[in-house]
C-alpha positions in Angstrom: -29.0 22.2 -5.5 -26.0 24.1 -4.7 -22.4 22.9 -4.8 -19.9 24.0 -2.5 -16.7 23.7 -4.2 -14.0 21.8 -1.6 -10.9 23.6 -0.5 -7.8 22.6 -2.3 -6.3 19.6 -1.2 -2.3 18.3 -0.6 -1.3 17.5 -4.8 0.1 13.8 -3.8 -3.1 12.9 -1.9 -5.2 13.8 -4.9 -3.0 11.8 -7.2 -2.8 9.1 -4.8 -6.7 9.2 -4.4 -7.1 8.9 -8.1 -5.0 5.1 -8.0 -1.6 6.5 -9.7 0.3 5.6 -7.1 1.3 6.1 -3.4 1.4 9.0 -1.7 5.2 8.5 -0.6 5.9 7.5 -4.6 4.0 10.5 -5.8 6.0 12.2 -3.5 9.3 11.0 -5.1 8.0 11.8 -8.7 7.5 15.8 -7.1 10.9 15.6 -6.1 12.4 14.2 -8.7 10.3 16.9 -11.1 7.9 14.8 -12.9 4.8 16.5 -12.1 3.9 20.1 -13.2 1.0 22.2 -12.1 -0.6 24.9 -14.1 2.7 24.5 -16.3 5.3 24.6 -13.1 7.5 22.3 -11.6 5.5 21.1 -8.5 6.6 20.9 -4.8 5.6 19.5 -2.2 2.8 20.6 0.2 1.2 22.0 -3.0 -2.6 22.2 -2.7 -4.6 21.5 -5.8 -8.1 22.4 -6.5 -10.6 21.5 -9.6 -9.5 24.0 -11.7 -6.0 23.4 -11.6 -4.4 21.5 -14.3 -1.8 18.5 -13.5 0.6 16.8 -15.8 2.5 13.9 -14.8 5.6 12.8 -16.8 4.0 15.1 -19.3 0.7 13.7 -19.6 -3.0 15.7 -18.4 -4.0 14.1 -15.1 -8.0 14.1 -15.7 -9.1 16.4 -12.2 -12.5 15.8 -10.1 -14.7 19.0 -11.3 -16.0 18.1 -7.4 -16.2 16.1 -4.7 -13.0 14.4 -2.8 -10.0 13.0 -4.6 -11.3 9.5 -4.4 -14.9 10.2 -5.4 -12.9 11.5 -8.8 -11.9 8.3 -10.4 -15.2 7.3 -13.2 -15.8 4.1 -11.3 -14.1 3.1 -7.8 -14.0 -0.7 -7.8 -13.1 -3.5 -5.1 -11.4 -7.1 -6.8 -11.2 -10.2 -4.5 -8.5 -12.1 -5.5 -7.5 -15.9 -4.1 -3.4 -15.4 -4.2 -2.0 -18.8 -4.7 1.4 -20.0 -3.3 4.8 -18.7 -5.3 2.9 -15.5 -6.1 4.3 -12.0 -4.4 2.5 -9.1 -3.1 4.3 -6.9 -5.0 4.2 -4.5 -8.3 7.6 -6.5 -9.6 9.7 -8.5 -8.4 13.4 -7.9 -8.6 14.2 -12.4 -8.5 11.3 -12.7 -11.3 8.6 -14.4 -9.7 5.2 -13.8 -10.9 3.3 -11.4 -8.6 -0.1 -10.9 -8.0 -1.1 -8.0 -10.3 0.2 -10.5 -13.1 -3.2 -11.6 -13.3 -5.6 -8.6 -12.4 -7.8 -7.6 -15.2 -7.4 -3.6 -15.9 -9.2 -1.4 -13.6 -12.5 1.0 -14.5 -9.7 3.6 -14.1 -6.9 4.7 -12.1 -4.3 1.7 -10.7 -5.2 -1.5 -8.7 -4.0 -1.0 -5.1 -3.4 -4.0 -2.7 -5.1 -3.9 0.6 -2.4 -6.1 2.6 -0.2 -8.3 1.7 0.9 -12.7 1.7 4.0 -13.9 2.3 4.9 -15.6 -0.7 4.3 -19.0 0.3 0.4 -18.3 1.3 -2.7 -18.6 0.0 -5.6 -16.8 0.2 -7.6 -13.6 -0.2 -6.2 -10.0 -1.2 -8.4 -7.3 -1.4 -7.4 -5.0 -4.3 -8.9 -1.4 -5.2 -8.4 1.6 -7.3 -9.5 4.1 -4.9 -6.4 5.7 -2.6 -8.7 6.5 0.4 -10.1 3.6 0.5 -7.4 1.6 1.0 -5.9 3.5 3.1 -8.9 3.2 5.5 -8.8 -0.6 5.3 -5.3 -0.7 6.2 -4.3 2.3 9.0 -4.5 1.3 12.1 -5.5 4.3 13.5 -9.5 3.6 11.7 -8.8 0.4 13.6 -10.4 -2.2 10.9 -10.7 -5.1 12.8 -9.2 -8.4 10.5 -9.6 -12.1 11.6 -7.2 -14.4 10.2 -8.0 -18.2 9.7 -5.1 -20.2 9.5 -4.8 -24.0 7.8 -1.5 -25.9 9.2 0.1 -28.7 8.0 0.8 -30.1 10.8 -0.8 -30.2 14.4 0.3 -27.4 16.9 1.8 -28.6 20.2 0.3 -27.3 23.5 2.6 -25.4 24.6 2.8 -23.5 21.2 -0.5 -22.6 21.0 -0.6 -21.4 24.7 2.3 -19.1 23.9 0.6 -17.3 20.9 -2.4 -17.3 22.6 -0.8 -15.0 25.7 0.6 -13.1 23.2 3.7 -12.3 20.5 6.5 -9.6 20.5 6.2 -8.5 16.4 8.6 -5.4 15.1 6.2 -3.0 16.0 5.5 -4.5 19.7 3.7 -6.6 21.6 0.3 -8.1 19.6 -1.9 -10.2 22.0 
């Protein structure tokens, strides 16, 4: 068997791919100069390979000796998780309310990432994972995951309000029918 080493790869996509964050917050550690590379400051746009060694905040980032940044972490793993009401789909929440990775057991390695997110007063499933890419897949919609949503009301929806959701909604981001 021969391996073919992969070209290096964009530093905040290989950090992000290993679950320590996002790429746009690894991007504001870079800036704010708390990851080195090979012993120097880092920018951004650096590409990483292997061999390279990676400190963040002082510490040894553990790099892939091959294969793509998400095939690096020791074990990728996928958490269903039912989200009750009062919970947020957040990391911490500035008015104190519990959030969902309150209760999340520890990952194999890496960070738990959330694949969507509930409003605060909704239940139901999250998908959470440790692998970057992964996420990312499941929730750009340029690789056009197609989601179904299955709503419970609490009340019974009037005609005429149906109708209209049914021809369609104008969202933030445009028209969704």
């Amino acid at each position: 068997m021969t391996v073919v080493p992969l070209p290096p790869q964009r530093l905040q996509k290989v950090l992000a791919g290993l679950g320590l964050g996002s790429r746009r917050t690894i991007e504001e550690w870079i800036r704010a100069g708390r990851v080195q590379v090979n012993g120097e400051l880092a920018d951004l746009g650096l590409r990483v390979g292997p061999a390279d060694r990676i400190m963040v905040d002082g510490r040894p980032v553990a790099q892939p000796a091959m294969g793509s940044a998400s095939s690096s972490l020791s074990a990728v793993a996928v958490l269903g998780y039912h989200k009750p009401l009062g919970e947020v789909t957040t990391r911490s929440d500035p008015q104190g309310r519990p959030t969902v990775f309150d209760r999340l057991p520890a990952p194999p390695a890496g960070r738990w990432i959330v694949v969507g997110r509930l409003d605060v007063n909704t239940a139901g499933l999250l998908l959470f994972t440790n692998d970057g890419e992964l996420a990312q897949k499941l929730t750009h919609p340029s690789f056009e995951i197609k989601k179904i949503y299955e709503v419970t009301l609490d009340r019974p929806v009037a005609k005429k309000d149906l109708e209209a959701v049914l021809a369609g909604v104008t969202l933030e981001d445009g028209f969704v029918a």
